[in-house]
Legacy VTK file of the C-alpha trace (Angstrom):
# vtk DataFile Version 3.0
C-alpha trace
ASCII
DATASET POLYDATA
POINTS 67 float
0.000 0.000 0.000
1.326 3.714 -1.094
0.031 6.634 0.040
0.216 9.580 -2.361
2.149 12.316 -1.296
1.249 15.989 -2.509
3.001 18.970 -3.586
2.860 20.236 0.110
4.483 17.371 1.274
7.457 17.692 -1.056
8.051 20.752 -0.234
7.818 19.860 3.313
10.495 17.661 3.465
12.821 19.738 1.059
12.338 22.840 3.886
13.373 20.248 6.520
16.084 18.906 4.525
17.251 22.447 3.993
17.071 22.984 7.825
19.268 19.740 8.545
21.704 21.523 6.230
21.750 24.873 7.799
22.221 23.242 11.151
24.942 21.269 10.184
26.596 24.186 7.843
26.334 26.369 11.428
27.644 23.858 13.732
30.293 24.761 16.053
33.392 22.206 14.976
32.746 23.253 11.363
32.912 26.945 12.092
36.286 26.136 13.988
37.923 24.820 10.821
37.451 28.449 8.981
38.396 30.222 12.300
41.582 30.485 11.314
43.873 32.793 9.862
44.094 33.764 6.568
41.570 36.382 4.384
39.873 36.767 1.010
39.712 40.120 -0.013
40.559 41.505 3.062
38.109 39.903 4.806
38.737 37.100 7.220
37.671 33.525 6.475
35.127 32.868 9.236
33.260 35.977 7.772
32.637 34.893 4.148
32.282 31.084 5.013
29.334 32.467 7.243
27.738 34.615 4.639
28.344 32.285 1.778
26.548 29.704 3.415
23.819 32.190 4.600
23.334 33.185 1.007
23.398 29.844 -0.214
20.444 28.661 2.515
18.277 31.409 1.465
18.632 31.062 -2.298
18.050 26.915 -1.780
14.951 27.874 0.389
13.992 30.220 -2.184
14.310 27.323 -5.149
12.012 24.916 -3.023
9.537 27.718 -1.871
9.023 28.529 -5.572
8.720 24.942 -6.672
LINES 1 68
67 0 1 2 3 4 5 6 7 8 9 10 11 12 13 14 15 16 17 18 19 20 21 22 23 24 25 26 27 28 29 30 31 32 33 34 35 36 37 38 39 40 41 42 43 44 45 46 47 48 49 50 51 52 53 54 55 56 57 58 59 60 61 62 63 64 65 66
């Protein structure tokens, strides 16, 4: 027996999926390996690791929102 699964639930589980990755993108001992030193652009490490992977959370939740 199958159940069918909508659109909302899709989406559902993409959003979750996406928040498993932004919790393990912001975890602690992952931060720690771009703590160090060393810049691009100017700018430390740390910095555009945590940015770049903001931006990249937001544009993949904007992909499945729009889906």
């Amino acid at each position: 027996m199958t159940a069918r699964r909508g659109p909302r639930s899709a989406r559902r589980d993409r959003m979750v999926a996406l928040f498993l990755l932004g919790l393990l993108l912001f975890n602690p001992p992952l931060l720690r390996l771009f703590g160090m030193e060393g810049d691009v652009f100017g700018l430390p490490m740390l910095y555009v690791y945590i940015l770049g992977a903001w931006a990249a959370v937001i544009a993949l939740a904007a992909l499945a929102a729009e889906r």
